[in-house]
N, C-alpha and C positions, 0 to 999 in steps of 0.2 A: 504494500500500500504506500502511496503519499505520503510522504513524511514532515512534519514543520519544526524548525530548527529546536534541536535539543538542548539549545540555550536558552534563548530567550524563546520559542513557541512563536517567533513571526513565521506568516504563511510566506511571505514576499522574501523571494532569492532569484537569482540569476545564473545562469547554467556555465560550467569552468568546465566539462567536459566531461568523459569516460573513461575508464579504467579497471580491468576485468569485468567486463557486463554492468558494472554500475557506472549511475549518471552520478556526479557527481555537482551540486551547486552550491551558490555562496548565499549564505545570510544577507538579505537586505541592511538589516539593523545593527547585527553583532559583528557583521563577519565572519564568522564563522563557516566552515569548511563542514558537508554532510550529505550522505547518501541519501535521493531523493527517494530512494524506494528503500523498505524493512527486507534485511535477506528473507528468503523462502527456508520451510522450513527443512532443519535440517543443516543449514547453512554459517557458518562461522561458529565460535565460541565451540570447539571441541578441546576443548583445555589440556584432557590426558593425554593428546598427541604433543604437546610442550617439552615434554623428555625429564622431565623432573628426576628420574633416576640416572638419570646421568649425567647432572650436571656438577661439576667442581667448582667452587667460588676462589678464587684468588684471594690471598693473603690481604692484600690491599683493599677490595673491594669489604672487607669485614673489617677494617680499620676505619675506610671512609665512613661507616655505617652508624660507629660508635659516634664520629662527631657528627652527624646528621640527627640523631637522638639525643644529642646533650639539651637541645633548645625546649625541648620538654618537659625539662628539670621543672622551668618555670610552674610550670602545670600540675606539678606532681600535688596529690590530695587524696583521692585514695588507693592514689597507687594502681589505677588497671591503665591498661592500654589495650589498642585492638588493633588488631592490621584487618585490612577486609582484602583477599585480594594476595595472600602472602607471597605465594610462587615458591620463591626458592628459599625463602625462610631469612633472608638475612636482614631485612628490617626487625623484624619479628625477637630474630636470637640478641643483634644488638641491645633492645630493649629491655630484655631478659638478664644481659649480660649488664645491663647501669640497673638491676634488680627491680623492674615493675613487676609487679604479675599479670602477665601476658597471655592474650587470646588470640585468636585466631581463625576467621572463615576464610574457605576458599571454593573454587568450582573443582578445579579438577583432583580427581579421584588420589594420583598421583601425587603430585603434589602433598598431601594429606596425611597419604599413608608413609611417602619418607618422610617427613618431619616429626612424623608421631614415634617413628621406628628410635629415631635420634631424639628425641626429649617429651619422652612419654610424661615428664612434667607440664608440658604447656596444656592450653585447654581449645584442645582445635576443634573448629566442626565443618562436616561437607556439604556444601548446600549453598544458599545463596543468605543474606545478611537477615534479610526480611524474616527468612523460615527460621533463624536461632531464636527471635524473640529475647532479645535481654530485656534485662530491667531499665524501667526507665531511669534517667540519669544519671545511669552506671560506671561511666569512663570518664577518665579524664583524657586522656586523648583517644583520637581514631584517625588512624591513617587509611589514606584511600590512593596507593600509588599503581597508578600507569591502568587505573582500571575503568574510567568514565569512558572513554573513548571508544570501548567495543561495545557500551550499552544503548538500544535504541531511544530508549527513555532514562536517563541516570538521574532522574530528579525522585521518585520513590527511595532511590538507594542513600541519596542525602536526605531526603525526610526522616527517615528511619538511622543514620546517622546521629539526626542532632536532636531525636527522640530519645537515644540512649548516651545523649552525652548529656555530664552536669552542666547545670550554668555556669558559664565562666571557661570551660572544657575547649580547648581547640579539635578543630579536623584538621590535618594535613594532607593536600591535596598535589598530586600532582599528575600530567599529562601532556602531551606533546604541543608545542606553541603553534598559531597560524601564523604568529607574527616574524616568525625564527627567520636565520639565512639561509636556510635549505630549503624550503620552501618557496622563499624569494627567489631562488637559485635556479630549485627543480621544479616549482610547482607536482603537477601528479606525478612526477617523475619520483620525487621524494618517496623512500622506502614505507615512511612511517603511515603514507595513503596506502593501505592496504585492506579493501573491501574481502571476503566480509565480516574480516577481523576487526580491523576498524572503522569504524563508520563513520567516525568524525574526528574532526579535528580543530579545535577551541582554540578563536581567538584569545587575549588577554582581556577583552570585555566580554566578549562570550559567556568565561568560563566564571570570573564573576558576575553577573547577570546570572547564573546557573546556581551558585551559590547561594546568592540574596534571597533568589526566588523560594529559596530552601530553608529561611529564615537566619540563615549565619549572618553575622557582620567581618567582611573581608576584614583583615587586620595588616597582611603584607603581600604582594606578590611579586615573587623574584621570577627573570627567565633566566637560564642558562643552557651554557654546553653546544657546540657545534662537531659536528664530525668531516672534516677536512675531506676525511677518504673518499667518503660516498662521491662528495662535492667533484672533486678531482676527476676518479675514475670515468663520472658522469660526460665532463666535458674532455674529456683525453675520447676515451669509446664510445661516448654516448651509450654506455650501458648501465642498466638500473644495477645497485647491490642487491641480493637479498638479503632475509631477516638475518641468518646466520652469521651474513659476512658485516654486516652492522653490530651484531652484537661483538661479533670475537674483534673488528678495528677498533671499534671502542674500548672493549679489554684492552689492546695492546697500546692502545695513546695511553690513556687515562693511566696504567701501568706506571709509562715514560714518565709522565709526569707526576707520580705519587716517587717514584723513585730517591729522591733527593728534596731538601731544602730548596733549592732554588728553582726544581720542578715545580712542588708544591706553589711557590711564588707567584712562578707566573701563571697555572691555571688558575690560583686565585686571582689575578690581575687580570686576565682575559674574562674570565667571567665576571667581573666587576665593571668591565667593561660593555660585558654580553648585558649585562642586567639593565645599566646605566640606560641603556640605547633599543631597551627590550626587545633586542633581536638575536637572544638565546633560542634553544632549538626545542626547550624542558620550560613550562610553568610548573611551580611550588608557590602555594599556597596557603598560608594559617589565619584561615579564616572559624570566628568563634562564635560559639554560644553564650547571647547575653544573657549575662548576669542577674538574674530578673531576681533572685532572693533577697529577703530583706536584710 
């Protein structure tokens, strides 16, 4: 069917083209990037094909993680956290690791059952967010990474969200920018359009507007992170990457530059600059729940 922008709900968009059998158009309002038709069924979100048993996390990548979670400190009250969304577990273990007592939904089957195998402490469930039914405002934080973007409606999943967060509880949000330079770059060509995986892709009003709508009050939104690779090989071959080869260039830069002090420096610098200029390739977002108790 017909779809109206998963941002903001305007009907009014204008058509940027096709790509795998989807149309693909742009938000009049938000800008925002979205499949004008819902996949058929059957179609995208097969999660357990992901490979979660076999993936390795790099050293670094679980270092980055711990400082990705410090900013939560703020937050801490009574102590839960939730990932919706985990994957590969390593937002999840970090959290674990700076002592929240941590939860965790996810879709796929896989996913679930290795992280359960490895810390049969956590308290994971299989399903989707809505069917765990917590308590109401149970958390103090809820992360929700890289997971809006395959849902054809993601506004239920933030309702039920900032249903079970307290007042005062952040979300952390994060999902692929329309604003980025690869986008600029590649338009459809960009890896991260990939129907009928994802089906959209949120501007930085977009995805606040998506938010609001959901009763959060935004509080920060950063963009970051470019991947050179994709960008390059793009205009060297005019060949698309795929998901794999995006993930493992990514590995291997971010690596480079976790490497060393002066690594670290300058992706801090470039990204500070990526932010500055919002035309990172990643929105993060801590956006919260007001504080409505007396």
């Amino acid at each position: 069917m017909n779809r109206s922008c998963p941002a903001c709900k305007s009907t009014s968009a204008h058509p940027i083209g096709e790509k795998l059998k989807y149309k693909f158009v742009r938000c009049s309002v938000c800008k925002s990037l979205f499949t004008r038709e819902s996949p058929l069924d059957g179609e995208g979100q097969v999660y357990d094909e992901y490979g979660y048993r076999n993936v390795s996390i790099p050293a670094f990548i679980d270092a980055r993680c711990n400082e990705l979670v410090k900013p939560f400190e703020h937050y801490r009250k009574f102590n839960r956290f939730l990932e919706v969304g985990f994957g590969a577990g390593t937002i999840i273990r970090a959290a674990a690791r700076a002592c929240w007592d941590v939860s965790g939904v996810e879709m796929s089957r896989a996913a679930v059952e290795v992280l359960r195998e490895r810390h049969p402490e956590f308290d994971l469930y299989l399903g989707s967010l809505e069917e765990r039914r917590f308590a109401d405002d149970h958390f103090d934080c809820v992360a929700i990474v890289e997971v809006i973007e395959h849902l054809v409606d993601p506004l239920p999943l933030l309702q039920e969200a900032y249903r079970i967060l307290r007042p005062g509880g952040v979300a952390w949000v994060t999902t692929p920018s329309l604003n980025g330079i690869s986008w600029k770059m590649l338009g459809l060509h960009w890896s991260m359009v990939a129907p009928p995986d994802h089906l959209e892709i949120y501007s930085t009003r977009g995805v606040s507007m998506l938010l609001e709508s959901g009763g959060f009050k935004v509080r920060r939104l950063d963009t970051f992170g470019v991947n050179p690779y994709e960008i390059l090989k793009f205009y060297k071959g005019r060949s698309e990457v795929s998901t794999g080869e995006r993930l493992s260039s990514g590995y291997d830069i971010n690596q480079q530059f976790e490497s060393d002090g002066k690594g670290k420096f300058a992706k801090k610098a470039i990204n500070s600059c990526l932010n500055f200029m919002k035309l990172g390739d990643g929105i993060k977002v801590w956006a919260e729940k007001p504080d409505v108790a007396p």
